[in-house]
N, C-alpha and C positions, 0 to 999 in steps of 0.2 A: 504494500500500500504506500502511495506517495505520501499519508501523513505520517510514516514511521521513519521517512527520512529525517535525519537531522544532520546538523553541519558536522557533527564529530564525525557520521557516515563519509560525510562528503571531503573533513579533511585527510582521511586515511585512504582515502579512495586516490587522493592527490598523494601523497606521498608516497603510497609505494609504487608511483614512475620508479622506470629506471636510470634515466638523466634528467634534468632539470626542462631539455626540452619538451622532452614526454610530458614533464607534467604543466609544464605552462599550455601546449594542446587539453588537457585534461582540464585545466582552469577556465579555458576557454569553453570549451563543450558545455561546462558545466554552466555558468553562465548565459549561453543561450538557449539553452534547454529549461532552466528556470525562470526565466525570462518567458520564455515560450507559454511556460506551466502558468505565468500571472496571469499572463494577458488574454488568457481566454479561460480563465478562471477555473482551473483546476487544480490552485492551489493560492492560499489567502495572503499569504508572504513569502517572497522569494529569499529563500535561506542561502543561496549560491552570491548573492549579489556583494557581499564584504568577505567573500575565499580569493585570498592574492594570490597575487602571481609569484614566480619563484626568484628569487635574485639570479637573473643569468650572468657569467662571468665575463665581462669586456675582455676582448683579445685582440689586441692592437695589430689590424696589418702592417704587413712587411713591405717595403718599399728596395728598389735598388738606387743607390746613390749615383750620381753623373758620373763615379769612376769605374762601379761596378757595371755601369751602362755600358759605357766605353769599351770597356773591356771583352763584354759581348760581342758588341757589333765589330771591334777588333776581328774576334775568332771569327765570324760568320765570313765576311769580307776578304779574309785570308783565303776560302775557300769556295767564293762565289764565283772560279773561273770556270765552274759546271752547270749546267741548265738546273739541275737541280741545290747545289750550293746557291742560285741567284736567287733560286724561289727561298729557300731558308730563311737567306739573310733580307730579303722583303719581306719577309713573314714577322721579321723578328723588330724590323725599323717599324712596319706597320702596328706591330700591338705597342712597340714601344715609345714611339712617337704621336701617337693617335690615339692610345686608348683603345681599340676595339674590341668588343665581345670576341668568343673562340666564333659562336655560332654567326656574327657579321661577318666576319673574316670568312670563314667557309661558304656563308650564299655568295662573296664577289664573283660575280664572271666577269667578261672580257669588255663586254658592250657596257660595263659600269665604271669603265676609265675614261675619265675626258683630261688627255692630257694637254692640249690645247688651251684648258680650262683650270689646270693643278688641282681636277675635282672628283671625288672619288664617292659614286652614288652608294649609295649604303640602306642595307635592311636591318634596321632593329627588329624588337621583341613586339610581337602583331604585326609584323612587317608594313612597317612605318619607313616608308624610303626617304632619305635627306643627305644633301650632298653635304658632304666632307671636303676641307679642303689641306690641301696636303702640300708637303713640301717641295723646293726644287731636288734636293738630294733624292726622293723615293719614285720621281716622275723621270730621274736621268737611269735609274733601276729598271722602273716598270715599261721604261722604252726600250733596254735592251732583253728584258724576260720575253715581251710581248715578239718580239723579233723571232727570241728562240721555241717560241709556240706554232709562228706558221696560223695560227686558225685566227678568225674574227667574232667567233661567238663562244658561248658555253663557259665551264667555271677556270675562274683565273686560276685556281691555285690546282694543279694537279698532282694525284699522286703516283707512282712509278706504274701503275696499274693502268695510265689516261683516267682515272677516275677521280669525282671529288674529293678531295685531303679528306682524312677523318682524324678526328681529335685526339686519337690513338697516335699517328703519324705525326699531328704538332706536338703532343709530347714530345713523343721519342726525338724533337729537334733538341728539343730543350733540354732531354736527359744528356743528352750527348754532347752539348757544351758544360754542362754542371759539372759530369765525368770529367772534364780536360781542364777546366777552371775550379784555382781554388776562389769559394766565393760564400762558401758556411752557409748559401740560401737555397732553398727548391725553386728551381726554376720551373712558372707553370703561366699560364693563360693569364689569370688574374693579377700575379705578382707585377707584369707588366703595364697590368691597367691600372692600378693604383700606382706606378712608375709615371705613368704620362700625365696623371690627373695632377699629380706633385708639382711635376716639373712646366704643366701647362699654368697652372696655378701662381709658379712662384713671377711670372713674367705679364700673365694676360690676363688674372683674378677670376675668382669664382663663376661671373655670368657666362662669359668666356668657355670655360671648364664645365661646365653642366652643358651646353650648346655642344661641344664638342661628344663628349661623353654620351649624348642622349638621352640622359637623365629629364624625368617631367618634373622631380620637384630638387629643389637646391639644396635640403638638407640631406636627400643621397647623397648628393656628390660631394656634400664636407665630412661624409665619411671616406672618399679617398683621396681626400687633401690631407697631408701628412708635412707634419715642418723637418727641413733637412736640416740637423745638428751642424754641417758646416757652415751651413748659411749665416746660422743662430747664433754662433761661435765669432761670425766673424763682422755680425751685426755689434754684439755686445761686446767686440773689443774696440770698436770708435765711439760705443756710449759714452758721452762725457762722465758720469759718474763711476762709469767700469774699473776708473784707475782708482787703485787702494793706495797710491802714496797720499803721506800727508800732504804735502805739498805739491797744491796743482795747480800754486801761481803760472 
């Protein structure tokens, strides 16, 4: 019987999730199910409505700093003198420079390069199309990739099969410079998106960086603005107060 529930039912019902996520889903359910249970009256007081949520633990993304960047497209670049090293290392300036989801990056095909234009048509999440614009460095790239394709349609980034890359495949880019670089980070899809959101950030600000990104509301994308400790470092050593001598006649 729904009157034999009571919230002590409901907070042990909450706590034995087995992660904290499990249980904030279970806080949720509960909540709209007693909710439900008022509103069309089959039950006089919603007992679910003061069951919290559980403290989930912030975990600060990782970013790659401008040397550890470098250092990447170093590798990539040393061995872009193959059709397939050219595609890599576009793959690698494209997340790294632009941001882009794994799944944008996989719908480009060929007819979504206007290089004429430095503009690069893009599908978001709902496939929401909006040109990107990119740099001259990845348009002097995609003019010699586009070369060694030969074709005028279908998906830009191929995998050794002529088929479209699969995200298994961009991995395995990125394991394979992690292998050769020491760099203490997992290189994956994301670590790169939160790389460009930084660095688009520290130059062309927030509005900028969400336009880029895709982002519909601003406070996504100030989750992956992250402050770069040199920058910060090197901000607070021409703060006039920074200096600890006494004397700063």
């Amino acid at each position: 019987s729904l009157d034999q529930i009571t919230y002590r039912h409901l907070m042990e019902f909450v706590s034995s999730g087995i992660s904290n996520d499990i249980k904030k889903v279970r806080v949720w359910a509960l909540h709209r199910f007693f909710l439900f249970l008022k509103v069309h009256r089959l039950l006089e007081v919603d007992i679910a409505r003061e069951l919290p949520y559980p403290k989930l633990e912030q975990i600060e993304p990782q970013f790659l700093t401008l040397e550890e960047l470098t250092a990447i497209l170093h590798f990539f670049s040393a061995r872009a003198w193959t059709p397939q090293g050219l595609r890599n290392l576009l793959i690698v300036m494209i997340f790294g420079f632009l941001g882009l989801r794994l799944s944008t990056l996989r719908n480009l095909n060929i007819q979504d390069v206007i290089l004429a234009e430095s503009l690069l048509w893009v599908r978001d999440k709902g496939y929401v199309r909006r040109p990107v614009p990119i740099p001259q460095i990845i348009c002097i790239y995609l003019y010699q990739y586009l070369k060694t394709l030969d074709i005028k349609m279908g998906p830009l980034f191929l995998s050794k099969r002529k088929k479209r890359i699969s995200p298994r495949s961009v991995q395995y880019i990125f394991d394979i410079a992690e292998s050769e670089l020491d760099l203490n980070k997992h290189l994956h899809c994301h670590l790169f998106r939160h790389t460009a959101a930084t660095q688009i950030n520290q130059t062309a600000g927030v509005d900028i960086t969400q336009s880029l990104l895709g982002h519909r509301s601003r406070r996504t994308t100030e989750q992956y603005i992250h402050l770069d400790g040199v920058l910060y470092a090197d901000h607070m050593g021409h703060h006039p107060y920074h200096d600890t001598r006494e004397d700063r006649s």
